[in-house]
NUGUMAR-526403 format. One record per residue (C-alpha): x, y, z; residue number from 0. Coordinates in steps of 0.5 Angstrom, whole numbers. Layout:
N
+-------+-------+-------+-----+
:    px :    py :    pz : pos :
+-------+-------+-------+-----+
:     X :     Y :     Z : NUM :
...
+-------+-------+-------+-----+
END
This chain:
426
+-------+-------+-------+-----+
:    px :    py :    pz : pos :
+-------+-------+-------+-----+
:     0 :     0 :     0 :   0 :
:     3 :     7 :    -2 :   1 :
:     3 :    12 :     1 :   2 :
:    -3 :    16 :    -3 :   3 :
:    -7 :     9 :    -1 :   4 :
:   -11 :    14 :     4 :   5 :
:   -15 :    19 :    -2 :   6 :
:   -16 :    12 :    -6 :   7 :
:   -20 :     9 :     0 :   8 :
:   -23 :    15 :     1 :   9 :
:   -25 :    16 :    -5 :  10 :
:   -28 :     8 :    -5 :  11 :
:   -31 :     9 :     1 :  12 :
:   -36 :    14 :    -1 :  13 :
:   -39 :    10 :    -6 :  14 :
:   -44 :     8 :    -4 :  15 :
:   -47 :    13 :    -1 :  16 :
:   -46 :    18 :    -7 :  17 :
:   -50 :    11 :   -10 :  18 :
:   -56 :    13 :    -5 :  19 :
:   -56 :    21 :    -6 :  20 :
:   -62 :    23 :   -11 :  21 :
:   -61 :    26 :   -18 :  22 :
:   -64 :    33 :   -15 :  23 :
:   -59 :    34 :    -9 :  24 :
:   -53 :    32 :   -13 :  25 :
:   -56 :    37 :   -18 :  26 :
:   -57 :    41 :   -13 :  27 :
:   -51 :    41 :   -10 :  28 :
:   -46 :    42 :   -16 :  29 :
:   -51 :    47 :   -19 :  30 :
:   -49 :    51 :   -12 :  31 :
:   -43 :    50 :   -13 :  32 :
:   -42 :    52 :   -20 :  33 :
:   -47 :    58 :   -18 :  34 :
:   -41 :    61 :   -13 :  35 :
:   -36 :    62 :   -20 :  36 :
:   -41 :    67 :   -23 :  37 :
:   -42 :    71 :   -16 :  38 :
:   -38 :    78 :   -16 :  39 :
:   -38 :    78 :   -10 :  40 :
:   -35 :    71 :    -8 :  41 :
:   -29 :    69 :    -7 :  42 :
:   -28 :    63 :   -10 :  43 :
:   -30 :    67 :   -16 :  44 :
:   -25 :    73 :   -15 :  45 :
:   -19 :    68 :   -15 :  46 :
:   -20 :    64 :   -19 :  47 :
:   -20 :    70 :   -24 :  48 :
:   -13 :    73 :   -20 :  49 :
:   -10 :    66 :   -22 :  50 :
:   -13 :    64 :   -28 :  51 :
:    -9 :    69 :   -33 :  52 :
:    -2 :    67 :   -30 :  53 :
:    -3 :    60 :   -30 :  54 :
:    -8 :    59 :   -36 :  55 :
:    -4 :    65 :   -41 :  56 :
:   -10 :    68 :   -41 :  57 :
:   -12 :    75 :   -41 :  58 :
:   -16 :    78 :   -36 :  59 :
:   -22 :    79 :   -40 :  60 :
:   -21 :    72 :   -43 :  61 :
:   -20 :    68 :   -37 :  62 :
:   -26 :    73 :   -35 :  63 :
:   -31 :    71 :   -42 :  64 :
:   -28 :    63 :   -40 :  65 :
:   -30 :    63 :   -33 :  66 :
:   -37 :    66 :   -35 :  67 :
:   -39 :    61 :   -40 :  68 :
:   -35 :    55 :   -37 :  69 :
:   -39 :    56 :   -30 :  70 :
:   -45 :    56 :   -34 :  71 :
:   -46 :    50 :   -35 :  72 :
:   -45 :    47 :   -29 :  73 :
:   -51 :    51 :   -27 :  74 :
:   -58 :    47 :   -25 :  75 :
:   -62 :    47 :   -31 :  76 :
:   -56 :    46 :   -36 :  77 :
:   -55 :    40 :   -31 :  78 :
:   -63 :    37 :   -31 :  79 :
:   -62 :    38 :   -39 :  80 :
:   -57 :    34 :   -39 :  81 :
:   -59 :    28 :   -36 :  82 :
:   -65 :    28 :   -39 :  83 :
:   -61 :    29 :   -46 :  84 :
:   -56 :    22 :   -44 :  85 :
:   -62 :    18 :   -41 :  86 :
:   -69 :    17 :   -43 :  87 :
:   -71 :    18 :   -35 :  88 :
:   -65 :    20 :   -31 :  89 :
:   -68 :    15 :   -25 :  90 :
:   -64 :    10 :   -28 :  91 :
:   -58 :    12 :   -24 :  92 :
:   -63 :    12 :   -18 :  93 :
:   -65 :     5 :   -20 :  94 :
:   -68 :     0 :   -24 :  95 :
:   -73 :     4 :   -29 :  96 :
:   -78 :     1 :   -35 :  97 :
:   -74 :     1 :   -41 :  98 :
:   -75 :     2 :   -48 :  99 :
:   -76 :    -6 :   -50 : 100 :
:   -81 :    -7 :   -43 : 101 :
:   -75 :   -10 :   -38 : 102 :
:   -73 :    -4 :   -33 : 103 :
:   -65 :    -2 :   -35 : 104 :
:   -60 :     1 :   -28 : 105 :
:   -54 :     6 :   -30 : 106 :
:   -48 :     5 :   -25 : 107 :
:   -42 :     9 :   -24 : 108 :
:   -36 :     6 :   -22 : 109 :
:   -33 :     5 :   -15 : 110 :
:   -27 :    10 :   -17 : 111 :
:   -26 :    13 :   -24 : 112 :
:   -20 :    16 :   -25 : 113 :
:   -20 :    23 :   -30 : 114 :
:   -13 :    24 :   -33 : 115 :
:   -14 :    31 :   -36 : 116 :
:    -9 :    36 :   -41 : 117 :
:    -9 :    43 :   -39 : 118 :
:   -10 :    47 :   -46 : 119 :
:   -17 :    50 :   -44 : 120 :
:   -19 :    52 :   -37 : 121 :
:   -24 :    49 :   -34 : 122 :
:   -25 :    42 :   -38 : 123 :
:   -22 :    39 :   -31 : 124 :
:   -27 :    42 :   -27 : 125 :
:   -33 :    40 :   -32 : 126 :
:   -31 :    33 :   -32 : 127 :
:   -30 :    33 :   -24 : 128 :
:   -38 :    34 :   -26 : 129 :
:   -39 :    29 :   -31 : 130 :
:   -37 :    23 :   -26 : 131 :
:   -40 :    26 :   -19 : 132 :
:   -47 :    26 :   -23 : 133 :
:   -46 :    19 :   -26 : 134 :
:   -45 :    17 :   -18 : 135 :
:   -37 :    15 :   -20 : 136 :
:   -33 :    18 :   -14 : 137 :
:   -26 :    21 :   -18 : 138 :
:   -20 :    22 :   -17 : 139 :
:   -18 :    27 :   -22 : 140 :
:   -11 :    29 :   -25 : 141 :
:   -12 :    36 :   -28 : 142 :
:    -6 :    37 :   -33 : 143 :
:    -2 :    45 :   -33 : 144 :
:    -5 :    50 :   -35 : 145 :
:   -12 :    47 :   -31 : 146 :
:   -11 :    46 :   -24 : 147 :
:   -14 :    52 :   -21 : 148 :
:   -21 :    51 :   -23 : 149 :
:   -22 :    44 :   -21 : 150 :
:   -18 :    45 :   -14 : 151 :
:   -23 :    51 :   -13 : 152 :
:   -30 :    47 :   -16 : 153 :
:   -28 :    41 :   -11 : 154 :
:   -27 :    45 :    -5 : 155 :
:   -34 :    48 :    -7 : 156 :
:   -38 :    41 :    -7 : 157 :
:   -33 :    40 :    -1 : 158 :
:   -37 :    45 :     3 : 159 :
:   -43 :    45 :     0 : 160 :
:   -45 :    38 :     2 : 161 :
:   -40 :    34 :     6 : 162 :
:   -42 :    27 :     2 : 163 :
:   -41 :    29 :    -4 : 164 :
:   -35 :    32 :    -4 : 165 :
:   -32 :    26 :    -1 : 166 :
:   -33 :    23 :    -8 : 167 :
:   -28 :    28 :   -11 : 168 :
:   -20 :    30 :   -10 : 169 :
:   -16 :    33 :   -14 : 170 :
:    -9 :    31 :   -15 : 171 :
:    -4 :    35 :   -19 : 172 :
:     4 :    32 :   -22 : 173 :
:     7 :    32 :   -28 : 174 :
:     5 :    28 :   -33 : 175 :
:    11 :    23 :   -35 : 176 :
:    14 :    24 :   -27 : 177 :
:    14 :    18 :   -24 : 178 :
:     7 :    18 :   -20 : 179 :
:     5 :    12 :   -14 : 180 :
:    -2 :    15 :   -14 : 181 :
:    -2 :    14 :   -21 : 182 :
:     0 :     8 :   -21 : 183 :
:    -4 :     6 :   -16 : 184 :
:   -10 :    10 :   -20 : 185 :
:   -10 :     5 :   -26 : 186 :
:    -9 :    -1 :   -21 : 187 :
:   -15 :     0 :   -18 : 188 :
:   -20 :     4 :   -23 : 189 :
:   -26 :     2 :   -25 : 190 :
:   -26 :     6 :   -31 : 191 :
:   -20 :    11 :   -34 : 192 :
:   -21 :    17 :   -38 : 193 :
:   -16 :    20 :   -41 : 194 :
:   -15 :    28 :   -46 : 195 :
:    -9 :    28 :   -49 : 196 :
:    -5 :    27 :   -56 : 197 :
:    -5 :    19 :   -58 : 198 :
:     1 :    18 :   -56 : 199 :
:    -1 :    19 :   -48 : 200 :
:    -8 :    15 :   -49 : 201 :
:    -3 :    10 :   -51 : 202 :
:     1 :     9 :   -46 : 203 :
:    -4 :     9 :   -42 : 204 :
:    -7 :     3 :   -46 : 205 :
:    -1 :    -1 :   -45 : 206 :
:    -2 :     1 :   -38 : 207 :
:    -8 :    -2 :   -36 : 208 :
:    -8 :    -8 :   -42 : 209 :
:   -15 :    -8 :   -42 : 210 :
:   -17 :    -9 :   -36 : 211 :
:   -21 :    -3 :   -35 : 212 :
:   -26 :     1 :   -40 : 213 :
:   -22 :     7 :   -42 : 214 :
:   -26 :    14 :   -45 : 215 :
:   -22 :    17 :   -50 : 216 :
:   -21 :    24 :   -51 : 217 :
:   -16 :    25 :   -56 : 218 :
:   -13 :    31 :   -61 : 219 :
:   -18 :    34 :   -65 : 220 :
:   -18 :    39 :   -70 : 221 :
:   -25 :    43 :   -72 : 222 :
:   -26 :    48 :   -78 : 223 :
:   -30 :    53 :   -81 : 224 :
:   -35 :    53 :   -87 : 225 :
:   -38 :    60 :   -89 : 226 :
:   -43 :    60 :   -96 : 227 :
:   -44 :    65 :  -102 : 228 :
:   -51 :    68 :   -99 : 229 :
:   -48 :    69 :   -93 : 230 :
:   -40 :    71 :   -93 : 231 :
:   -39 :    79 :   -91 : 232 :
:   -37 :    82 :   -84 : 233 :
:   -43 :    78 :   -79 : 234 :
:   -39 :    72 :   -81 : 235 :
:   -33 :    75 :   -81 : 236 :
:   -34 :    78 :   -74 : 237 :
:   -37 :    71 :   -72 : 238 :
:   -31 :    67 :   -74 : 239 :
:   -26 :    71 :   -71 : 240 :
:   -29 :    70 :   -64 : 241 :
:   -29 :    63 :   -64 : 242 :
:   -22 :    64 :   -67 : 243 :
:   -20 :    68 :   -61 : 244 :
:   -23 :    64 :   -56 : 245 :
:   -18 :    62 :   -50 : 246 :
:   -14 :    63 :   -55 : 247 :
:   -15 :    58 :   -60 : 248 :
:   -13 :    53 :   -56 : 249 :
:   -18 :    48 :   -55 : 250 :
:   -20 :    43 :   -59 : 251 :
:   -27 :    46 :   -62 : 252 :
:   -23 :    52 :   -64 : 253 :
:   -23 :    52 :   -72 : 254 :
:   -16 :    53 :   -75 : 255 :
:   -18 :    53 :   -83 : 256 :
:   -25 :    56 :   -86 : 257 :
:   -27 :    55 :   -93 : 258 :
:   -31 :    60 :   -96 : 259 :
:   -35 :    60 :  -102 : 260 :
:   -34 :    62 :  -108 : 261 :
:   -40 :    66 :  -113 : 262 :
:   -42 :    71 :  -107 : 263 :
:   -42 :    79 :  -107 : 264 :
:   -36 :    78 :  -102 : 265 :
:   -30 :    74 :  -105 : 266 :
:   -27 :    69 :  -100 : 267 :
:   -20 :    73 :  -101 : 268 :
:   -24 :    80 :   -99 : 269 :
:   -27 :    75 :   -93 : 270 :
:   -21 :    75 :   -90 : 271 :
:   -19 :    81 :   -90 : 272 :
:   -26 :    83 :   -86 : 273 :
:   -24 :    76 :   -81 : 274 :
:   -17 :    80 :   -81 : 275 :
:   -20 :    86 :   -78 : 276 :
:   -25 :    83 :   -73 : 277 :
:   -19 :    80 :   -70 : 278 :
:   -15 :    87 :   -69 : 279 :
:   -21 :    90 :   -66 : 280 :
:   -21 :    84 :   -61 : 281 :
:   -14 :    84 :   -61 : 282 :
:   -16 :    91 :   -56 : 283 :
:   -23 :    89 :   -53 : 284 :
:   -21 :    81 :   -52 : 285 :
:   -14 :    82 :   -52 : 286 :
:    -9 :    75 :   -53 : 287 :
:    -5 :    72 :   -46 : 288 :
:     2 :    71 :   -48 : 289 :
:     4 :    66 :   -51 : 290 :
:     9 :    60 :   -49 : 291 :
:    17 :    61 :   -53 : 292 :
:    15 :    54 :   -58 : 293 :
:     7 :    57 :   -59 : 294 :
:     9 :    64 :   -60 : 295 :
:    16 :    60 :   -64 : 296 :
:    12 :    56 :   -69 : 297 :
:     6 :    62 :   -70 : 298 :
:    13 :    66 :   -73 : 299 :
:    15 :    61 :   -77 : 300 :
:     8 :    59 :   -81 : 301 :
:     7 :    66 :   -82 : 302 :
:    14 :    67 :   -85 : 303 :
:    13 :    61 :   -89 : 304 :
:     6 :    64 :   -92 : 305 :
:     9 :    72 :   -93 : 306 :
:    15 :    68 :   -98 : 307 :
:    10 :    64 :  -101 : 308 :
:     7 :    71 :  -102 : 309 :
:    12 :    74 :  -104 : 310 :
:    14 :    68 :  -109 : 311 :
:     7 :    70 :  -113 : 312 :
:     4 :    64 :  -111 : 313 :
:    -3 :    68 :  -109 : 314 :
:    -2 :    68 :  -102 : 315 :
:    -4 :    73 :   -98 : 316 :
:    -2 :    75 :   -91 : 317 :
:    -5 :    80 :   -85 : 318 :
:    -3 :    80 :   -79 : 319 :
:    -3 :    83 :   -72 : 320 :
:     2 :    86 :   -67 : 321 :
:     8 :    80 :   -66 : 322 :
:     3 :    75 :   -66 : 323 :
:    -3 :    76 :   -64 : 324 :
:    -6 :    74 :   -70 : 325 :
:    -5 :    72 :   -77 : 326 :
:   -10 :    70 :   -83 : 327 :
:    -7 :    67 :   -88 : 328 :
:   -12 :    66 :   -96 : 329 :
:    -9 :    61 :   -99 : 330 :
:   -12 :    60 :  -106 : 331 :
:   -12 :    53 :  -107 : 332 :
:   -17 :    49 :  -102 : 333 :
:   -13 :    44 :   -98 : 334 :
:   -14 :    41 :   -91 : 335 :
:    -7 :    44 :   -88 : 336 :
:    -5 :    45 :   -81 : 337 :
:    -3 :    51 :   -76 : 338 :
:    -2 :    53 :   -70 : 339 :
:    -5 :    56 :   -64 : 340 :
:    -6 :    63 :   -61 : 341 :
:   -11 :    66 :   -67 : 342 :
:    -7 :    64 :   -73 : 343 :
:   -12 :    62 :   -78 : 344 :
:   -12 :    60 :   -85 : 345 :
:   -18 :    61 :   -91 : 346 :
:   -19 :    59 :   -97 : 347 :
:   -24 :    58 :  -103 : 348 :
:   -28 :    53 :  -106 : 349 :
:   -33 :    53 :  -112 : 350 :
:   -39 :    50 :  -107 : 351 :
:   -39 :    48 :  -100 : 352 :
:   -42 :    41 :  -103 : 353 :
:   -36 :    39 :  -105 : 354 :
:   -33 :    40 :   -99 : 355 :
:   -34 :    33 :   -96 : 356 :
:   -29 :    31 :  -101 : 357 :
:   -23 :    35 :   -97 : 358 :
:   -26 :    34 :   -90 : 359 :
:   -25 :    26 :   -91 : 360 :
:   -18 :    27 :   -91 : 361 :
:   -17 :    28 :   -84 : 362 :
:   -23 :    25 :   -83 : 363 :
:   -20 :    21 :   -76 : 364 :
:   -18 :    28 :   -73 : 365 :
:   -25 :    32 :   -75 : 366 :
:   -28 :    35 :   -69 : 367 :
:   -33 :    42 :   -70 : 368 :
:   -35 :    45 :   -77 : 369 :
:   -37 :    52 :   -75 : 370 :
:   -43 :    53 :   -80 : 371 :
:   -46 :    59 :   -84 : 372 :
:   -51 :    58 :   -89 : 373 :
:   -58 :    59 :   -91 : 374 :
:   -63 :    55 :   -88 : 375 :
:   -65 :    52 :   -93 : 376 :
:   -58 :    48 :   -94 : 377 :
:   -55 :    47 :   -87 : 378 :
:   -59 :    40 :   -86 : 379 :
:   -56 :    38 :   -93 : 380 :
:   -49 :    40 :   -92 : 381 :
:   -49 :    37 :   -83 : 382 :
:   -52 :    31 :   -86 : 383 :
:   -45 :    30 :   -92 : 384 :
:   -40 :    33 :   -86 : 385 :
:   -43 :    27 :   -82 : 386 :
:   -42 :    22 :   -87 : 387 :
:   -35 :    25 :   -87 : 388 :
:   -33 :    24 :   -81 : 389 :
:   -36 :    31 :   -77 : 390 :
:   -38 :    30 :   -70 : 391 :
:   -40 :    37 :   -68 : 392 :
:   -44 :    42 :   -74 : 393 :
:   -45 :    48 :   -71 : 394 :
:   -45 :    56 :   -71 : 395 :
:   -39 :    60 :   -70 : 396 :
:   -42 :    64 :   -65 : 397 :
:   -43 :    57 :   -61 : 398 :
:   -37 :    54 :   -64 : 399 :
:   -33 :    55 :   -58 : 400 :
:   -38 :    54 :   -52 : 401 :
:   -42 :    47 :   -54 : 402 :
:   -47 :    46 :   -49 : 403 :
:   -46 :    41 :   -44 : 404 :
:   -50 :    35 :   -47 : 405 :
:   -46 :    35 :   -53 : 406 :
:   -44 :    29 :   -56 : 407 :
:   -37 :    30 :   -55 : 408 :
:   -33 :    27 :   -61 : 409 :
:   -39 :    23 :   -63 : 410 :
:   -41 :    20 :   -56 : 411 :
:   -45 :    22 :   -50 : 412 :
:   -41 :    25 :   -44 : 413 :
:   -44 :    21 :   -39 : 414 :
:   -47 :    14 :   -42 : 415 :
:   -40 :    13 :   -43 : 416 :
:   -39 :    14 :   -36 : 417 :
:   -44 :     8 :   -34 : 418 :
:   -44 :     0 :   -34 : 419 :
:   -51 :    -1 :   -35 : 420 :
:   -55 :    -8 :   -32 : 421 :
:   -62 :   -10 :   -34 : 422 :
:   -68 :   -13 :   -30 : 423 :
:   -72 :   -18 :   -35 : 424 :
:   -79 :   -20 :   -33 : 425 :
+-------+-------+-------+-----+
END
């Protein structure tokens, strides 16, 4: 037994009275909780905003905007929803309930999760804290850098909001690829593992467990962007450079490349001019925080990249912001390439948004988000052949950034996949 047995007994310990906890008071209890982070007056809130910046790169205003949206969803009514979103009837993580075909279903979590997180976006520990004490599954959860303020502070809230929750919940920070006697001991005795990251940290885990247990995936993803001819023009283009802007286009719903249509009264190359011009006008009202030395490194590089190939008469035209603290890059051919973070976004043309599928399927396994604008009379015929090209997530650029708490995160329910589920056959 290691030393950090204690948190792991605990936290198994609380099992079974977290199993024994009705729907409405975990509901309750996290939306109070969550109430705390959107009171100006409480100070949970203003630390969380005194440490975010630093910890996160954040500027204050965005670490504000993240803390606001994030906070949202862990509110009473975005948590009813999403129960009743994931479960026909939610009772089924009180019970036995009737079922579909006639037998009555129950939905358990485990005796102890563990949540491995990545830290590119503050607050997604936090909502995956959530996740789990909802499903009723007591969670060890390791934030990544970048994300511990968040989930250290939600979990002090639960903690003094209802004693018997928050002893289903501890947040333990090391550093990824240190060795770890928690972790080590995490995995051993897990019922569940669920891990963010690039596929080589999903791996190892995997290796780790051997197949043991079931792991939740949340790998790498990449989202985009897709504006029609009827509505390309200056909307559009202040739209998609708050999505662009959001914590600094570093989360995995954030788009990196928009493709515009051609035939409209704004041209796919004038539509980037507009998208370069909203950027420098959140550049003052939504500043940028400082980027790290490799992000800020590789943003010069891909700019300096696209200014030759400009400069070599290849069509390629390039704006940017101060430093980096933006950069729109039109290319004239459409093609699936890849970026950076820290609001660097490339546009291109092409002939009919229909076409467009053919693009997408080349990246097919790392697609997460498509932020669309076009016509009501089109965007089912366009959601239904991004789908069937890999796409996840159809939304809009004002939505693109904050999907709401039931979304299918790629492509699976957020809190199905955190149960085992049993059945009563009469």
């Amino acid at each position: 037994m290691s030393a950090e047995s204690p948190v792991l007994d605990r936290l198994e310990g609380a099992a079974e009275a977290l199993r024994g906890l009705a729907n409405g008071r975990v509901v309750r209890v996290l939306g109070r909780a969550g109430r705390r982070f959107l009171d100006p007056g409480d100070p949970l809130r203003r630390e969380a905003l005194a440490r975010i910046p630093d910890e996160a790169g954040l500027s204050g205003p965005m670490a504000r905007l993240l803390l606001d949206r994030m906070a949202g969803d862990w509110a009473e009514d975005a948590l009813e929803r999403l129960l009743g979103a994931e479960f026909r009837d939610p009772g089924v993580l009180e019970g036995f309930r009737e079922g579909a075909a006639g037998d009555r279903t129950r939905a358990l979590g485990d005796r102890l999760a563990f949540h491995l997180c990545a830290g590119n976006v503050a607050g997604v520990g936090a909502t995956s804290l959530v996740r789990s004490l909802l499903v009723r599954s007591p969670v060890l959860l390791k934030p990544g850098q970048g994300d511990v303020v968040l989930p250290t502070l939600l979990e002090r809230a639960i903690r003094e909001e209802d004693p018997v929750l928050g002893a289903a919940a501890a947040v333990r920070y090391w550093r990824g690829g240190t060795p770890s006697a928690l972790e080590d001991e995490a995995l051993e005795r897990a019922g569940r593992v669920v891990v963010y990251g690039g596929a080589g940290v999903i791996e190892a885990v995997r290796t780790r467990v051997g197949g043991r247990v079931p792991i939740v995936a949340y790998p790498h993803r990449i989202s985009v962007g897709a504006v029609a001819r009827e509505v390309a023009g200056r909307a559009t283009a202040r739209a998609a450079a708050a999505a662009v802007a959001a914590y600094d286009q570093r989360g995995c719903v954030s788009p990196h490349l928009v493709w515009v249509e051609e035939g409209g009264k704004t041209s796919p190359a004038r539509w980037a001019e507009l998208l370069g011009e909203e950027l420098e006008a959140l550049r003052e009202a939504l500043p940028k925080g400082p980027s790290e030395p490799e992000e800020a490194a590789r943003h010069q590089q891909l700019r300096l990249e696209a200014e030759l190939l400009g400069a070599s008469g290849a069509g390629v035209q390039v704006r940017g912001g101060a430093g980096t603290s933006w950069t729109v890059v039109f290319e004239p051919e459409a093609e699936f390439r890849g970026g950076c973070a820290g609001r660097f976004v490339r546009v291109q043309p092409v002939e009919a948004l229909e076409g467009l599928p053919s693009v997408l399927e080349v990246q097919a396994e790392l697609l997460q988000s498509v932020g669309l604008a076009a016509d009501a009379a089109r965007r089912e015929g366009l959601a239904e052949a991004f789908a069937r090209a890999g796409v996840s997530r159809v939304t809009t650029f004002e939505r693109q950034p904050w999907p709401p708490p039931w979304w299918t995160h790629d492509g699976q329910g957020p809190l199905r996949v955190l149960v085992r589920w049993s059945s009563l056959e009469e």
